[in-house]
C-alpha positions as CSV (number, residue, x, y, z in Angstrom):
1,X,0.0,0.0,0.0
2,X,1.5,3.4,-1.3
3,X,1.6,6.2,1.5
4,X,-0.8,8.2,-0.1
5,X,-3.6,5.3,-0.7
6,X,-6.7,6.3,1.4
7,X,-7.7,3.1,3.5
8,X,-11.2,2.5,2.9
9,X,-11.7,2.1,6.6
10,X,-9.7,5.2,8.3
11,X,-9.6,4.0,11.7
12,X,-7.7,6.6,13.7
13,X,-4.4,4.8,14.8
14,X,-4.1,5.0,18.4
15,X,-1.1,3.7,19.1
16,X,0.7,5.9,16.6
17,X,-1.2,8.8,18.7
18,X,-0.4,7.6,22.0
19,X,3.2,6.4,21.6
20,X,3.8,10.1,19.9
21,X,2.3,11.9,23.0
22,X,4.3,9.2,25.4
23,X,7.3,10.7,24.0
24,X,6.1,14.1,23.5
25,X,6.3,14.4,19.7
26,X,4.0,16.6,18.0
27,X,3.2,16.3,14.5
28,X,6.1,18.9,13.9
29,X,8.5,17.1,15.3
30,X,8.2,13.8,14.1
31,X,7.8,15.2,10.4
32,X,11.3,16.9,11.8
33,X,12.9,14.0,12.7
34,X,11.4,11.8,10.2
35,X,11.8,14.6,6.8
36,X,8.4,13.3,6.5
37,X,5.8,16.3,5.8
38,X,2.6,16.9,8.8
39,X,-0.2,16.2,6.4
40,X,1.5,12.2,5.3
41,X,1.6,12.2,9.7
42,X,-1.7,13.4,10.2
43,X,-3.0,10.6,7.5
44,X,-1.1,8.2,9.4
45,X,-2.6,9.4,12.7
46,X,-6.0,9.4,11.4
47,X,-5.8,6.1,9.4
48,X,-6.3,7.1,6.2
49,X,-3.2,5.8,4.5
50,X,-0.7,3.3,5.7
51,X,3.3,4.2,5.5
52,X,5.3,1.4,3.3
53,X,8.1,-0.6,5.5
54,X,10.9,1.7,5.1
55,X,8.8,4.5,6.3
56,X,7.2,2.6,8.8
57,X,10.5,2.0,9.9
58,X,11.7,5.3,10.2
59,X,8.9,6.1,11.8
60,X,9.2,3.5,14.7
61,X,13.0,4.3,14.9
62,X,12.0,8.0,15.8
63,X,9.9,6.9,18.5
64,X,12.0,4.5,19.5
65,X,9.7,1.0,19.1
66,X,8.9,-1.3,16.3
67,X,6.6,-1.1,13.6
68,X,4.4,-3.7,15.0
69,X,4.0,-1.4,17.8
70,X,2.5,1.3,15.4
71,X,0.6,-0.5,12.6
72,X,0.1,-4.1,13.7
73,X,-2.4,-5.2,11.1
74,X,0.2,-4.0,8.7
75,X,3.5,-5.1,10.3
76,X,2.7,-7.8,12.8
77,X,5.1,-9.1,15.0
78,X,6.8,-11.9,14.0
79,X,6.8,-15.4,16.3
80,X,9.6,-16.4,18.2
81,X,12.5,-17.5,16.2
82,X,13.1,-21.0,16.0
83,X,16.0,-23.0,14.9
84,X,18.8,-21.0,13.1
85,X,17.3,-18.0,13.3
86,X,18.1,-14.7,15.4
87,X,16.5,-11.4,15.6
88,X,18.1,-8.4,13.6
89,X,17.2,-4.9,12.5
90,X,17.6,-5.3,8.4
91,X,17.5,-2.4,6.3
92,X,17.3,-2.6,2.8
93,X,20.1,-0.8,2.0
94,X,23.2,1.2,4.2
95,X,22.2,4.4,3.1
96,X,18.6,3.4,5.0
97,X,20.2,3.7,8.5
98,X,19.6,7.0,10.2
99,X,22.3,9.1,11.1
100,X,21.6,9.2,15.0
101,X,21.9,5.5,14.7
102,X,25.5,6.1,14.0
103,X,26.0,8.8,16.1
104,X,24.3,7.1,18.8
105,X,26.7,4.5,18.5
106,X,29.7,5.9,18.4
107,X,28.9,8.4,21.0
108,X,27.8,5.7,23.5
109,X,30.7,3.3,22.5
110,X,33.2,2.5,25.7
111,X,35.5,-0.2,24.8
112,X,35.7,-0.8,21.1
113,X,35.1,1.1,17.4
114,X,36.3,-1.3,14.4
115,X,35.8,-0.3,11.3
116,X,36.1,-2.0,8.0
117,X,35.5,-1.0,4.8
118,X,36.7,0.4,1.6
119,X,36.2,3.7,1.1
120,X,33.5,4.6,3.6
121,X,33.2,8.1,2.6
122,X,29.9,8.4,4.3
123,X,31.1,8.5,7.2
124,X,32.6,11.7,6.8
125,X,30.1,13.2,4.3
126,X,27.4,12.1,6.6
127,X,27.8,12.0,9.9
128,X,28.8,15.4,11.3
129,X,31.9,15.4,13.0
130,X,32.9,12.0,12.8
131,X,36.8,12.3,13.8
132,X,35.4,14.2,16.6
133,X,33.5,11.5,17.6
134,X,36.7,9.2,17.1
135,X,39.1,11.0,19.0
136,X,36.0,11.8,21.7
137,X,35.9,8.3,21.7
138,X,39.5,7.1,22.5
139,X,39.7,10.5,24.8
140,X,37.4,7.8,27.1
141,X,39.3,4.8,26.8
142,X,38.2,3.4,23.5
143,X,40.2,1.6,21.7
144,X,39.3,2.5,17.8
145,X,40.8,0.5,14.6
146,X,39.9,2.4,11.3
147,X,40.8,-0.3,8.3
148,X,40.1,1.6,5.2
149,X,41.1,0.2,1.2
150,X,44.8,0.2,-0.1
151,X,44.3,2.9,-2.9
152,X,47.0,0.9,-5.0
153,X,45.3,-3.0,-4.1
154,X,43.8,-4.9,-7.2
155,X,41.0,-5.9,-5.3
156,X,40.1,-2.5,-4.7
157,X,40.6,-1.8,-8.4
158,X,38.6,-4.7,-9.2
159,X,35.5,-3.9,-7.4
160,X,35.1,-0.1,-8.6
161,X,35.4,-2.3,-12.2
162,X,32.2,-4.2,-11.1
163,X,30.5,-1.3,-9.5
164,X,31.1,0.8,-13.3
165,X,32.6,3.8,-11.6
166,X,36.7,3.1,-12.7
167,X,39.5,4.5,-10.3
168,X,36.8,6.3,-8.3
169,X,36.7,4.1,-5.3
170,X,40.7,4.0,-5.2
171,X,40.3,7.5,-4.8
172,X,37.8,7.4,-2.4
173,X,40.0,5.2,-0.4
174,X,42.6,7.9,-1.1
175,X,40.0,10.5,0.3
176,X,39.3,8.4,3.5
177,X,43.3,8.3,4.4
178,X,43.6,12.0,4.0
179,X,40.6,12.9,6.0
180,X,42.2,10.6,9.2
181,X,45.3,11.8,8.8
182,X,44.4,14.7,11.5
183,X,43.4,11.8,14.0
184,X,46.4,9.4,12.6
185,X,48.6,10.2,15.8
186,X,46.2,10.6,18.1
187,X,46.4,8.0,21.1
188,X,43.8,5.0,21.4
189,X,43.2,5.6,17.1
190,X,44.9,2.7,15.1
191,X,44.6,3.4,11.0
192,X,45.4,0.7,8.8
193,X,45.0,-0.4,5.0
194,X,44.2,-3.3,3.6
195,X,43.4,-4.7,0.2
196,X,41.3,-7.9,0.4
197,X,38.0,-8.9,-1.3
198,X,36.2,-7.2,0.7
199,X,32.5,-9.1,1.1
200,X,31.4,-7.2,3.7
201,X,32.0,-3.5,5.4
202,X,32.2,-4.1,9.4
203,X,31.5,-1.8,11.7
204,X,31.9,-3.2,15.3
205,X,31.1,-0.6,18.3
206,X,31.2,-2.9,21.6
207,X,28.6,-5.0,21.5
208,X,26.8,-4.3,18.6
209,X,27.9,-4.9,15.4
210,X,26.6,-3.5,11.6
211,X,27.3,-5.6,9.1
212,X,27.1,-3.8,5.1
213,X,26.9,-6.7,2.7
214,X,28.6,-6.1,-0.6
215,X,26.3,-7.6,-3.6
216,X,27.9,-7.9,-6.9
217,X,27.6,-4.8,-9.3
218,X,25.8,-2.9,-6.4
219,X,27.4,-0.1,-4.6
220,X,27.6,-0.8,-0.9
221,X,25.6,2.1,-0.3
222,X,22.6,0.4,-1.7
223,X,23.5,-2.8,-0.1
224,X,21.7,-4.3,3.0
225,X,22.9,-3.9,6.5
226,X,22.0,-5.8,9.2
227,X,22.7,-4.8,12.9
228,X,22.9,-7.8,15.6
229,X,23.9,-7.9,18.8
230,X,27.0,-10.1,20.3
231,X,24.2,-11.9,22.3
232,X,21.9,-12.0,19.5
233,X,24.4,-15.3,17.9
234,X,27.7,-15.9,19.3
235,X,28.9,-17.8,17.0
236,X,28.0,-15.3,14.0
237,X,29.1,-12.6,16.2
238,X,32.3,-14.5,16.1
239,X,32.1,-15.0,12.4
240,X,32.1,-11.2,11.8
241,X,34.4,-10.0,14.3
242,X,37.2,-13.0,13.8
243,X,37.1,-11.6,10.0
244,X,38.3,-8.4,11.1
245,X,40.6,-9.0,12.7
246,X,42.3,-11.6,10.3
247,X,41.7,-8.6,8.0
248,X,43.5,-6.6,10.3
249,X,46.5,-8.8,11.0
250,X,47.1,-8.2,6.8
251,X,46.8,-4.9,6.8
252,X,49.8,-2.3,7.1
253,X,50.1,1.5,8.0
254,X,48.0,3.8,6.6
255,X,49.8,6.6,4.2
256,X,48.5,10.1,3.5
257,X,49.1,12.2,1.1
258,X,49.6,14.6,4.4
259,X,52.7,12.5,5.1
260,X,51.0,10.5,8.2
């Protein structure tokens, strides 16, 4: 159902209305939070239209709860995972995840930051302040490993080939070792490069973990990401984290063009 299809029964959502006024969210904030405009929140409230998931979902992320919680016919809750299954937030793609989830992570973060990935310009063109956040990080004692992509590596090469966009992500590698270079010396911040097939970008913050798969062709940016917790699965907690840091054990120095 498209946001703007009337519901032919327009029964006012009252959970939507009560967990806003829990919270103390008006209509103006949400629709500030969410970029979402009053009159697609007020046909929420008054169940006239119904958002689609990724909407839903920022929605629910705003007001901290799940979508089940807001529109249950429409997103019920699934049943208790059996067998080989855990419990993740999936989004459809990386660029999906809000920027306060970052930013909530990294600011709450007090043993570990690992990151992996290739050129993970995002982060900076993204997330405001992110060395701040880095070095505000290790200034409490975390220890943060930065791993971004060897510039000169053929696998690096090879997957801005498959992606169609050439030496750009080489130079966006270059890009992301110039913009650390001012946090390169700083103490508790580790910078490394590395140049494997990268499969998936990691990005470990104690003990949760974001994990940006890497489909063939597909930019990672419009990639899914799943976020787990270390209890969530051990042993694929394990699987993810143990990667790194083999990835890590390969990996040498980081080189700017700033001389760090």
């Amino acid at each position: 159902m498209d946001d703007d299809e009337p519901r032919t029964d327009s029964i006012p959502n009252t959970a939507l209305r009560y967990r806003m006024a829990a919270l103390g969210f008006s209509k103006a904030k949400l629709a500030a939070v969410t970029k979402f405009d009053e009159r697609t929140i007020q046909r929420w409230m008054d169940g006239q239209a119904t958002p689609q998931a990724d909407n839903a979902r920022q929605v629910a992320d705003a007001l901290e709860c799940t979508t089940a919680d807001l529109w249950p016919d429409r997103f019920p809750a699934l049943p208790a995972p059996g067998g080989g299954t855990i419990t993740a937030t999936v989004y459809a793609s990386r660029s999906h995840i809000p920027v306060a989830v970052w930013r909530d992570l990294f600011t709450a973060a007090t043993s570990y930051i690992d990151i992996c990935v290739y050129g993970g310009t995002f982060l900076f063109d993204t997330i405001p302040g992110f060395n701040r956040l880095m070095t505000n990080a290790a200034e409490r004692g975390v220890a943060v490993r930065f791993l971004a992509g060897d510039p000169a590596a053929a696998n690096v090469y090879k997957r801005g080939e498959e992606e169609a966009i050439g030496n750009s992500l080489p130079g966006r590698c270059t890009m992301t070792i110039d913009r650390l270079a001012p946090i390169a010396h700083t103490d508790g911040i580790q910078i490394r490069v590395h140049g494997t097939p990268l499969y998936a970008s990691i990005f470990r913050i104690d003990d949760t973990l974001v994990a940006n798969h890497h489909i063939y062709g597909s930019p990672a940016s419009d990639n899914p990401a799943l976020i787990l917790t270390r209890p969530t699965d051990p042993d694929l907690w394990d699987t993810y984290t143990e990667s790194f840091d083999r990835i890590w054990a390969a990996a040498h120095p980081a080189h700017s063009r700033q001389g760090t």
